[in-house]
C-alpha positions in Angstrom: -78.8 -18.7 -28.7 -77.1 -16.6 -31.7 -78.4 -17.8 -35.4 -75.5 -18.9 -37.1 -74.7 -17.0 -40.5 -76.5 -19.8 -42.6 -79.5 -19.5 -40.5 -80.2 -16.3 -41.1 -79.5 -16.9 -44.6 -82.4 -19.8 -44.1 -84.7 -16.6 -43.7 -84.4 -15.9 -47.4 -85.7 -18.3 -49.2 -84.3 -17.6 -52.8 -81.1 -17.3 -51.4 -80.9 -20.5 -49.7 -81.9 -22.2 -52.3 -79.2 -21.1 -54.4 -76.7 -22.0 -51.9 -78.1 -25.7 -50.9 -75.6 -28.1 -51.0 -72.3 -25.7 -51.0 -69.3 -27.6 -50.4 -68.5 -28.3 -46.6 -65.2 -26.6 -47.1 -66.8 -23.6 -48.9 -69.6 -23.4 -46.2 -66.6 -23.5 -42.8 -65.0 -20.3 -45.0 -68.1 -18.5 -45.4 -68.9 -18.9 -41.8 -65.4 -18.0 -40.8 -65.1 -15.0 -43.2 -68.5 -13.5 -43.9 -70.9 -11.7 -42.2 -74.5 -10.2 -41.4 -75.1 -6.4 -42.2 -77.9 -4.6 -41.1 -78.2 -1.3 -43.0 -81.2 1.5 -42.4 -83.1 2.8 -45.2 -81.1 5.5 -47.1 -77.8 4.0 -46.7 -74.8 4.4 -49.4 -74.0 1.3 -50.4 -71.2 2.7 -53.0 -70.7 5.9 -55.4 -69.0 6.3 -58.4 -65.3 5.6 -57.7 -65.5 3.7 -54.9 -63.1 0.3 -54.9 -65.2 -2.5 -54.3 -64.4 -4.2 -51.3 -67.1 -7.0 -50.5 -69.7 -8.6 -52.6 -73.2 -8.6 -51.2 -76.3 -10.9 -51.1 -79.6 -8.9 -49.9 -81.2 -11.1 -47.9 -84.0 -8.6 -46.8 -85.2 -5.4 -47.9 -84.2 -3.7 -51.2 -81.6 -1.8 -52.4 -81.4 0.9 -55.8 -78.6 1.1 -58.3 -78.8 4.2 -59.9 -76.5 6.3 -62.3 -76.5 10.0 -62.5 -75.4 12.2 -65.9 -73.1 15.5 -65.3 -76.5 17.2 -66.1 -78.4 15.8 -63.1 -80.4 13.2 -64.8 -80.9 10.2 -62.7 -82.1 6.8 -64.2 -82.5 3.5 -62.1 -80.8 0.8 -63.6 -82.4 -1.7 -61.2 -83.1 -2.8 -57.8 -81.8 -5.6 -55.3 -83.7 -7.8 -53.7 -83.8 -10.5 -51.2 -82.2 -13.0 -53.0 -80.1 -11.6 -55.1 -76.8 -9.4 -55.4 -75.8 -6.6 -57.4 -74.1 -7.1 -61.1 -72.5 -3.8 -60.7 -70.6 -5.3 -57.8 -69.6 -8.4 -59.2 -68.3 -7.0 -62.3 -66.1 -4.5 -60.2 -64.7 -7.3 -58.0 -64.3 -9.5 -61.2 -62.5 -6.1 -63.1 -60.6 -4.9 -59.8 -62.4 -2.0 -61.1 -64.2 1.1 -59.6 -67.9 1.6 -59.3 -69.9 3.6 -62.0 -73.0 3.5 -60.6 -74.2 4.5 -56.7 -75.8 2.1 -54.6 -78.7 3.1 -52.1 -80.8 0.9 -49.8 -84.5 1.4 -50.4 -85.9 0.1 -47.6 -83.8 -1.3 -44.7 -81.5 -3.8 -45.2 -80.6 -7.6 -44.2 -77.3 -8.4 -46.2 -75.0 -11.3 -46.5 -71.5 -9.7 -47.0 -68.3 -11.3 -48.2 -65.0 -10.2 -48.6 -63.0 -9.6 -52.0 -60.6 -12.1 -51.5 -62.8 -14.9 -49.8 -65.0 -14.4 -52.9 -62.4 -14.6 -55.3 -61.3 -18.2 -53.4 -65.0 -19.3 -53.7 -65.7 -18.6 -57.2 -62.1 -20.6 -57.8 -63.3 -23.7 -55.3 -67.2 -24.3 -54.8 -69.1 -25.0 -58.3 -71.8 -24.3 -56.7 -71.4 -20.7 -55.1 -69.9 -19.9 -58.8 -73.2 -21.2 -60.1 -75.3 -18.8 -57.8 -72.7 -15.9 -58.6 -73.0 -16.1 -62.4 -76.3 -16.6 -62.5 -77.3 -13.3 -61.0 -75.1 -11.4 -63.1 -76.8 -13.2 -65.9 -80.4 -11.9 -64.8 -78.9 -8.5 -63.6 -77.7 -8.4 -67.1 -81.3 -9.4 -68.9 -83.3 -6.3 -66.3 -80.0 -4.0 -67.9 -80.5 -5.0 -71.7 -84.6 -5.2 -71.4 -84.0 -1.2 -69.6 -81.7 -0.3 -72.7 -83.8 -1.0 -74.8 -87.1 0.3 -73.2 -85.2 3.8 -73.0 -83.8 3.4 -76.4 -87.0 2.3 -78.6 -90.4 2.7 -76.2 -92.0 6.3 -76.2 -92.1 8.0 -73.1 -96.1 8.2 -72.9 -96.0 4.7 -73.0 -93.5 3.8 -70.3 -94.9 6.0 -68.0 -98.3 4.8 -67.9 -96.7 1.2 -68.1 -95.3 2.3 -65.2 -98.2 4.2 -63.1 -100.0 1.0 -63.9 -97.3 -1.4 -62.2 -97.1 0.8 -59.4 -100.1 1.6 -58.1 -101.5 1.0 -54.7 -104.3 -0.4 -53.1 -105.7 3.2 -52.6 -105.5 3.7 -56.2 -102.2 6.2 -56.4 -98.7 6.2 -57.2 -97.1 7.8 -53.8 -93.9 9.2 -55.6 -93.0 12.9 -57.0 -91.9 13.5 -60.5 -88.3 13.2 -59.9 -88.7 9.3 -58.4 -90.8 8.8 -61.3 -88.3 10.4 -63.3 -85.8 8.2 -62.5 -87.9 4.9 -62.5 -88.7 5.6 -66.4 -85.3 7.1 -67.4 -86.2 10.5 -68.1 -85.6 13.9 -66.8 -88.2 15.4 -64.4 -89.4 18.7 -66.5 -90.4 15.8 -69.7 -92.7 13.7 -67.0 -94.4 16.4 -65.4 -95.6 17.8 -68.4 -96.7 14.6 -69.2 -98.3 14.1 -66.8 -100.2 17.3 -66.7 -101.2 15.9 -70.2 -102.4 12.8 -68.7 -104.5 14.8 -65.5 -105.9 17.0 -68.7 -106.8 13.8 -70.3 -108.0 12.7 -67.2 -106.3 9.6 -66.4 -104.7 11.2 -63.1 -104.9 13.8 -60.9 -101.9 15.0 -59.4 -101.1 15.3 -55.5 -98.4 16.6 -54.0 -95.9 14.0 -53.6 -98.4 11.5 -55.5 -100.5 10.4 -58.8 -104.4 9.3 -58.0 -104.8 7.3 -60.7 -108.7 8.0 -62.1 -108.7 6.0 -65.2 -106.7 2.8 -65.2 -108.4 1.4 -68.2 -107.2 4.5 -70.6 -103.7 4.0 -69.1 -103.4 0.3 -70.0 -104.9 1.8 -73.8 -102.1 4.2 -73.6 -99.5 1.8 -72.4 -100.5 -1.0 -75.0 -100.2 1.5 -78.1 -98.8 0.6 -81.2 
C-alpha cells in the first residue's frame, strides 16, 4: 500500500512533531495540494533570481544555501536539514520576492513540498502550521546573525580550526579541499590555504589532496579557544 503524505512525514521525527495536531481542515489541504519530492545529491534547488514557487520542508537528507560575490567568493549561509525548511524561501514567498541566495542539495533529498498559494492559505488558517513556519525562520535567522557575526568579529585562524575541529572524522581528517573549506568559514580560498600551510608548518595538519589529517587536535582546540 502507498504511504500517505503524512506518513512519510511520520519518518521525520522533528518535522512531525511540529505538525501534531494541525487542524483537520489544514491537514485534507495538505494532503490534497502537497507533495513528496525526491531530489539526488547536487540538485539546484533555486539561484539568484528565481521566483519562489513552493515552500519546502526537508524531511531527509540536507541541503546548502549559499551566496556567491561578483568576485567568486562563496560563503555558506547555512544548511537544511531534516526537519526544517529554508528562511531564504519563506522570506521570498512572504516578499513575493526573488531569491538572492542558491540553493543546492547536499546529500540526496526527501522533501515535503507545498505550493505558494496553499501556503499562503495555511499561514492565514492553521495556528499551528504558522507556529511551525515562523519558528524556523526564527532559528534560520539566529544560525544567520551567529554567521554575521563570526565573519564580522572572529579571526580567521580561529574559525578555521573551530571548524577542522567540528568536522573531523573518525579517521582523524577533514575530507574537503580548500575551496569547501573556503566557503564553510566565509573566506576566499587563496587566505585558507595559506593558512593552512601555516597550520601543516606548525604541525597541526598535514595536507592531502582533497583532505586535512588532522595531527594535533589539542593545539587546534588552543588555537580555536584564543583570546
Amino acid at each position: 500500500m502507498m504511504e500517505s503524505l503524512f506518513d512519510r512525514i511520520a519518518h521525520c521525527p522533528a518535522a512531525a512533531t511540529a505538525l501534531e495536531g494541525i487542524e483537520p481542515q489544514a491537514k485534507k489541504r495538505l494532503e490534497e495540494m502537497a507533495r513528496i519530492a525526491r531530489l539526488p545529491a547536487g540538485a539546484t534547488l533555486f539561484r539568484p533570481g528565481d521566483l519562489c514557487e513552493n515552500y519546502l520542508v526537508v524531511l531527509q537528507g540536507a541541503a546548502r544555501i549559499t551566496l556567491t560575490s561578483e568576485s567568486g567568493r562563496e560563503i555558506l549561509l547555512y544548511r537544511v536539514e531534516p526537519g526544517q525548511s529554508c528562511v531564504l524561501t519563506t522570506a521570498a514567498l512572504m516578499s513575493e520576492s526573488e531569491y538572492d541566495a542558491e540553493g543546492i542539495t547536499e546529500t540526496q533529498v526527501e522533501a515535503l513540498i507545498i505550493p505558494a498559494s496553499i501556503f499562503g492559505e495555511l499561514l492565514a488558517t492553521s495556528a499551528v502550521f504558522r507556529r511551525f513556519v515562523f519558528s524556523s525562520f526564527a532559528v534560520r535567522l539566529q544560525d544567520l546573525i551567529g554567521l554575521v557575526g563570526e565573519v564580522a568579529f572572529s579571526r580567521l585562524d580561529r574559525r578555521l580550526a573551530a571548524f577542522l575541529r567540528k568536522r573531523t572524522s573518525g579517521l582523524g581528517k577533514v575530507a574537503m579541499t580548500h575551496q569547501e573549506i573556503a566557503a564553510e568559514v566565509g573566506s576566499t580560498r587563496e587566505a585558507v590555504s595559506r593558512l593552512l600551510k601555516s597550520f601543516e608548518r606548525d604541525g597541526l595538519v598535514r595536507l592531502r589532496r582533497g583532505a586535512v589529517e588532522i595531527l594535533d587536535e589539542h593545539g587546534l582546540r588552543q588555537l580555536a579557544e584564543a583570546p
